[in-house]
TIGUVEX-374107 format. One line per field, with one value per atom (N, C-alpha, C, O): x, y, z. Coordinates in steps of 0.02 Angstrom, whole numbers, m for minus. Layout:
N
x = [X, ...]
y = [Y, ...]
z = [Z, ...]
***
This chain:
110
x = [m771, m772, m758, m702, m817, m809, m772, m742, m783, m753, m680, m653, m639, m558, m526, m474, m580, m587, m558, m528, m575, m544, m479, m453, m432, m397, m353, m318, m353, m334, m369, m321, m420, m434, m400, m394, m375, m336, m280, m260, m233, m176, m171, m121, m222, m260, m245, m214, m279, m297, m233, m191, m231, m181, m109, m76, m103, m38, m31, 26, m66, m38, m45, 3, m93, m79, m19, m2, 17, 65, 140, 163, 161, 202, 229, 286, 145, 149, 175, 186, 178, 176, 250, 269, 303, 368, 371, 381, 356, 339, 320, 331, 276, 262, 302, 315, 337, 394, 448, 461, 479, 517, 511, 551, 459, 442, 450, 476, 429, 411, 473, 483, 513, 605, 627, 650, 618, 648, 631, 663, 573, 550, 539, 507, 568, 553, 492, 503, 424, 353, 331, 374, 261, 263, 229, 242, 181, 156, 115, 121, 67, 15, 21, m21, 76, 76, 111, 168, 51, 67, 57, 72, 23, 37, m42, m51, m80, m159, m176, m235, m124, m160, m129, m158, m74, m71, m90, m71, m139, m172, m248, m296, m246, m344, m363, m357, m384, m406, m485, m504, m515, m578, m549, m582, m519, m481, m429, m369, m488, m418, m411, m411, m400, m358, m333, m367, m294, m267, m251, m267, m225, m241, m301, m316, m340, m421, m442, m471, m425, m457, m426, m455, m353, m348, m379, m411, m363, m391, m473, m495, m516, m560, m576, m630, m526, m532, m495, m511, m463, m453, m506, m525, m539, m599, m658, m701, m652, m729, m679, m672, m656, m622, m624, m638, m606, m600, m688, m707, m730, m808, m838, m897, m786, m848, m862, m836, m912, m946, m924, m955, m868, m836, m813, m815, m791, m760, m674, m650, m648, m583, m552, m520, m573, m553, m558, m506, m597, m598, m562, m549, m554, m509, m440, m414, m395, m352, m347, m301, m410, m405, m383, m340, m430, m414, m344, m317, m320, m249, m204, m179, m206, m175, m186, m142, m219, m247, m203, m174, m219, m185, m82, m39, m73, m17, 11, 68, m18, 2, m21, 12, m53, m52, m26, m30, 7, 71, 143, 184, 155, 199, 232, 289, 141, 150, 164, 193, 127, 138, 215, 237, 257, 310, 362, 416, 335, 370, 377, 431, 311, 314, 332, 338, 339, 379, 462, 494, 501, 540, 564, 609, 533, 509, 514, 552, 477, 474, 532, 562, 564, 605, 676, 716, 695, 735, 743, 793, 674, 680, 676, 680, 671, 663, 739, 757, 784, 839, 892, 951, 868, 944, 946, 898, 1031, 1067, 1040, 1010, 1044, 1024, 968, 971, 888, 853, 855, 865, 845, 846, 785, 725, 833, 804, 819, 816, 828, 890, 922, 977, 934, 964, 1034, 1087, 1009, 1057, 1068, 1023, 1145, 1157, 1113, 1109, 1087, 1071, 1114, 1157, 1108, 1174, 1173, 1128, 1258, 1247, 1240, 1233]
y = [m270, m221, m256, m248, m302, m300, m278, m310, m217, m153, m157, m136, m183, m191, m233, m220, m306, m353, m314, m346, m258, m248, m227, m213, m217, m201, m280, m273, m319, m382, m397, m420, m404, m385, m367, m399, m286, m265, m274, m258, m310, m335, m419, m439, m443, m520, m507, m548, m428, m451, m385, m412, m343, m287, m332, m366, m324, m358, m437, m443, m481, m527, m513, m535, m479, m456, m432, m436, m399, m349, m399, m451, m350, m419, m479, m504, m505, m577, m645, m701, m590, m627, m640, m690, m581, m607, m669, m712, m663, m731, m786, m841, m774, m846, m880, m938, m831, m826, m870, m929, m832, m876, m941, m987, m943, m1008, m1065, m1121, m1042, m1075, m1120, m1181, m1062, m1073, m1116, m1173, m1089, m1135, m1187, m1214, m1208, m1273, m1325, m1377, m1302, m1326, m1336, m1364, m1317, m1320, m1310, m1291, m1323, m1349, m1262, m1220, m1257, m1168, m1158, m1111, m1220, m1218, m1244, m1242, m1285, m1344, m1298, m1278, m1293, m1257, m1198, m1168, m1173, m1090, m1050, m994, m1097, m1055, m1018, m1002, m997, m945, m885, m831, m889, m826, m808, m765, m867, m852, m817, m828, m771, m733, m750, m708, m807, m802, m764, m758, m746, m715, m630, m590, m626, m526, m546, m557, m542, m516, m468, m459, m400, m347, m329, m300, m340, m331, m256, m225, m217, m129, m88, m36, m151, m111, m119, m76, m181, m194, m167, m156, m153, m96, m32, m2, m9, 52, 59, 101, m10, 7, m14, 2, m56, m61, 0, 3, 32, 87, 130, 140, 164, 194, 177, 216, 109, 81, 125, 184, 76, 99, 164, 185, 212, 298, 316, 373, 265, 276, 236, 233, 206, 178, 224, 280, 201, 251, 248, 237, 261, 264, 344, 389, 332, 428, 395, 338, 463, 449, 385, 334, 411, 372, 295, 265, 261, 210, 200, 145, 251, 231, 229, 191, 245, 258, 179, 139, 182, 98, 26, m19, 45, m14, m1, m51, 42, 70, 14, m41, 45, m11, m95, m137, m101, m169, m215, m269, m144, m170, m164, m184, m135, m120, m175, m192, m204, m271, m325, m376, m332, m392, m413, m467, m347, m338, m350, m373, m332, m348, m425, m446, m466, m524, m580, m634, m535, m572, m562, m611, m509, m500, m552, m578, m554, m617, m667, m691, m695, m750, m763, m817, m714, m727, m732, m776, m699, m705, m782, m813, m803, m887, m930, m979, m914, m962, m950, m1002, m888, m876, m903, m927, m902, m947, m1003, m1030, m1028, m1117, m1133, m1192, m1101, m1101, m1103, m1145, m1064, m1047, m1075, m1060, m1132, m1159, m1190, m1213, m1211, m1262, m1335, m1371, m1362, m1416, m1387, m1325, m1428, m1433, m1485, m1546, m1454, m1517, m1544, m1528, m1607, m1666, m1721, m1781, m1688, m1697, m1756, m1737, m1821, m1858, m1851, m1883, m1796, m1785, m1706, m1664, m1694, m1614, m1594, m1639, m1561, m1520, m1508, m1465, m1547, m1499, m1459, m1434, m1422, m1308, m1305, m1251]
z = [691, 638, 571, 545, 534, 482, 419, 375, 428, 378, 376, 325, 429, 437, 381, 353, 366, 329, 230, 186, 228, 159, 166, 112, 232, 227, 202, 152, 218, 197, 144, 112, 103, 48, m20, m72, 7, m31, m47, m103, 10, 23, m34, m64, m34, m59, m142, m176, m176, m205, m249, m285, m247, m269, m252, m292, m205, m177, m226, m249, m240, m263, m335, m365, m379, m427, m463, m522, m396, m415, m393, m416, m334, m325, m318, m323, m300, m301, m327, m306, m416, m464, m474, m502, m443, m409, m413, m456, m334, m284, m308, m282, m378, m425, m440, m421, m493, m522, m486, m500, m438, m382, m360, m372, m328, m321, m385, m380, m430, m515, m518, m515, m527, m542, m462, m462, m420, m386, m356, m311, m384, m369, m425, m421, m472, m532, m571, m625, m558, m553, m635, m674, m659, m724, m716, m673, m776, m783, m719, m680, m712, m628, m592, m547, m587, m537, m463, m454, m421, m358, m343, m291, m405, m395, m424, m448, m413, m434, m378, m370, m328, m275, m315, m310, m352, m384, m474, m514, m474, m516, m520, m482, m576, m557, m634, m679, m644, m705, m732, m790, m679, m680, m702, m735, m689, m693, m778, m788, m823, m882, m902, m963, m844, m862, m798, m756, m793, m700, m709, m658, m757, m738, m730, m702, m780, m769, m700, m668, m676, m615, m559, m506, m576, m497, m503, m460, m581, m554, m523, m484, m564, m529, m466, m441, m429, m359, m315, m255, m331, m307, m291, m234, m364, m368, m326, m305, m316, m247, m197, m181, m187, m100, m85, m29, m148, m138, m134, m124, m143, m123, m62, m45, m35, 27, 72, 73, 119, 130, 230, 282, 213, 311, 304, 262, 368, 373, 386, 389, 392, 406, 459, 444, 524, 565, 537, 551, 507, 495, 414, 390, 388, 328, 355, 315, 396, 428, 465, 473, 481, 537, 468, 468, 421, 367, 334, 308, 332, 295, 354, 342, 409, 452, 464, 477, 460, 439, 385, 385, 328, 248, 263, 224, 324, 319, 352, 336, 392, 452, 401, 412, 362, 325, 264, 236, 245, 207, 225, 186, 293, 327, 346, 350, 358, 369, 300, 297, 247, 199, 171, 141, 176, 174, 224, 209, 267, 313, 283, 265, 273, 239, 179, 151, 162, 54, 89, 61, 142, 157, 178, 148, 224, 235, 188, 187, 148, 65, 30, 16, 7, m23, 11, m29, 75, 123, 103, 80, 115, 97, 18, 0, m12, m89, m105, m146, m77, m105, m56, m67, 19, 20, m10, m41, m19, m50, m11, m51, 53, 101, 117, 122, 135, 162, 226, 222, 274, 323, 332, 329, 349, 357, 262, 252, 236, 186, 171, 191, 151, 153, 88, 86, 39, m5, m19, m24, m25, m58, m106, m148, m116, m193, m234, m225, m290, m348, m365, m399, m337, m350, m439, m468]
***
């Protein structure tokens, strides 16, 4: 089922727009990173209006052309790959923010 595919999509592209940019953020600071160095997955330089562009990705999606059952199936989709991506910002944000990394040969200064 093809069609499941926007549910990760939406998750890709709303989701890193939005909170992602958190997660930039975070990372940025705690890795010390220059404005791009590491972080052009949460960059969209093709989208310069990220409100125009949800609302009009909203507006598609509220037109494709499935029936319920399968809008319901991609909602879940978008909800499990939100979840996972939530895992993993958890993951990053972990290792972003101990004090020792192992394997480590030196403390970090607090």
């Amino acid at each position: 089922s093809p069609e499941l595919l926007v549910g990760h999509h939406y998750t890709r592209y709303l989701g890193d727009l939005s909170g992602g940019q958190i997660l930039k953020n975070i990372a940025q600071k705690a890795m010390n990173l220059g404005e791009h160095d590491g972080l052009r997955f949460y960059e969209f330089e093709a989208i310069p209006d990220e409100k125009g562009f949800k609302a009009n990705y909203r507006a598609t999606l509220d037109n494709l052309p499935i029936d319920q059952a399968m809008a319901d199936r991609i909602g879940e989709v978008a909800n499990e790959a939100f979840h996972l991506n939530m895992n993993m910002g958890k993951v990053l944000f972990g290792f972003l923010t101990r004090r020792q990394r192992a394997g480590s040969t030196e403390a970090v200064a607090a």
